[in-house]
N, C-alpha and C positions, 0 to 999 in steps of 0.2 A: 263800256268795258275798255280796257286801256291796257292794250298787248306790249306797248313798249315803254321803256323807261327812256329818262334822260339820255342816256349812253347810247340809245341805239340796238340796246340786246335787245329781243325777245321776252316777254316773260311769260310763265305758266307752262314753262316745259318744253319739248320734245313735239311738234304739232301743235300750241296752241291756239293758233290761226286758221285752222280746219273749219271753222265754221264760217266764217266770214270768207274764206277763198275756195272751191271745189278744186279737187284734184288734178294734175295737172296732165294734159293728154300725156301720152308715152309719147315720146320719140320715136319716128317712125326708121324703116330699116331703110340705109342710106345706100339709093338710087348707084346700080353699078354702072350706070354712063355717068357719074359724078365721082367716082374712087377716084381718087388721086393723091403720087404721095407729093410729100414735100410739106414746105411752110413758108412765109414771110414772116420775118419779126420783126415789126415795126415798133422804132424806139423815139420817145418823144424826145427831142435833143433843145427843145425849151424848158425842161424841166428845171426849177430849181428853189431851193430853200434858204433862208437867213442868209439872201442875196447871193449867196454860191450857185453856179451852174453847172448841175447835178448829169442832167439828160445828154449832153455831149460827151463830154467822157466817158459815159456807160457806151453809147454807138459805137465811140472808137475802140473801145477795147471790146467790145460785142463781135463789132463787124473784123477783129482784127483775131480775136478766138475762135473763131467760125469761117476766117477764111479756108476757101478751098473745098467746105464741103457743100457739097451738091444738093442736100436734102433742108439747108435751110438757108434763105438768101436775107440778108440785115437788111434795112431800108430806115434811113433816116424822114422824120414826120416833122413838122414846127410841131404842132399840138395837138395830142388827143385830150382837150379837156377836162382833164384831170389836177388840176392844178392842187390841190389841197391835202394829193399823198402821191407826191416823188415818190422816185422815178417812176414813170407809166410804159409799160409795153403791150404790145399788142400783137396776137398772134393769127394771123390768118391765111388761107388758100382755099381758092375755088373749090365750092360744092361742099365745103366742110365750115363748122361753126365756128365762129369767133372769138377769141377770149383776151377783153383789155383786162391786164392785171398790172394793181397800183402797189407805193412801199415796199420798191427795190432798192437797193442800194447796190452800186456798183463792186467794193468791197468785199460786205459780208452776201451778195447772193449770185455773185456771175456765175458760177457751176450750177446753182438753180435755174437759174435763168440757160441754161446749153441745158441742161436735162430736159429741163420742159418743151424747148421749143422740138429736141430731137423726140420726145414721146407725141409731141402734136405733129411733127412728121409724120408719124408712122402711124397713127390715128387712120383710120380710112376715112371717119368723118367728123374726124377732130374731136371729138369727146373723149377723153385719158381720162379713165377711172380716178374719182377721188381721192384714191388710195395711193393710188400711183404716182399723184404730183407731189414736187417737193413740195415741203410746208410752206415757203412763200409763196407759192401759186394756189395751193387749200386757201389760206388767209385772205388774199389779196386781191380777190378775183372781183373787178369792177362790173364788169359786165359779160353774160353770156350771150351772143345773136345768131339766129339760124343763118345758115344759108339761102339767100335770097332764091336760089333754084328750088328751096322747098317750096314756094308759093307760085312758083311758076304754072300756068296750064299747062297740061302736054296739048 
């Protein structure tokens, strides 16, 4: 049985994978000696396309929009591995989940890019409602990772 196509979509709807993967535990409720607000947005400043260097100028005007406020600090990265959809960021802070998201463009998504990182601020454990991200962060999202304190023993 053959759930994807060439492109990468899904085929067969809405769930069609259901049987071949069981459901996926909940998310458990996130530990209140782990609350914390804020963010890092770490931006790949190796980024770049048809020879142009994409990810540098995104930091600077990143880190330069975002000066002064307190709840999200830029941090320039060489590479998060993402080489094959410019520009990559990555947004993270202790005890809350991870999100690299790829196919920014400095341009057309810097206000996406300050909405998102200030709603994963405010996130207690970093998961922003689907609903709630701009549309280049629904789309773009390379990767989601827990927080390592989730597998921690106590």
């Amino acid at each position: 049985m053959r759930l994807f196509n060439p492109r990468g979509r899904r085929r067969g709807g809405r769930g069609a994978n259901h049987a071949l993967f069981p459901p996926a535990a909940p998310t458990p409720p996130p530990d209140p000696r782990l609350r914390m607000t804020g963010a890092t947005l770490l931006v790949c400043v190796t980024c770049k396309a048809e020879g142009r260097l994409l990810g540098a100028p995104l930091y600077e005007t990143l880190a330069e929009r975002l000066a002064g406020e307190g709840a999200v600090a830029v941090k320039p990265v060489e590479c998060l591995s993402v080489c094959k959809r410019p520009c990559t960021v990555a947004l993270s802070a202790p005890g809350k989940w991870t999100y690299v998201v790829g196919d920014l463009d400095r341009e057309a998504n810097l206000e996406d890019i300050v909405t998102a990182s200030r709603r994963y601020a405010e996130a207690p454990n970093g998961l922003v409602p689907w609903r709630e991200r701009p549309l280049p962060f629904r789309r773009g999202v390379v990767s989601r990772t827990p927080p390592l304190a989730l597998f921690a023993e106590s």
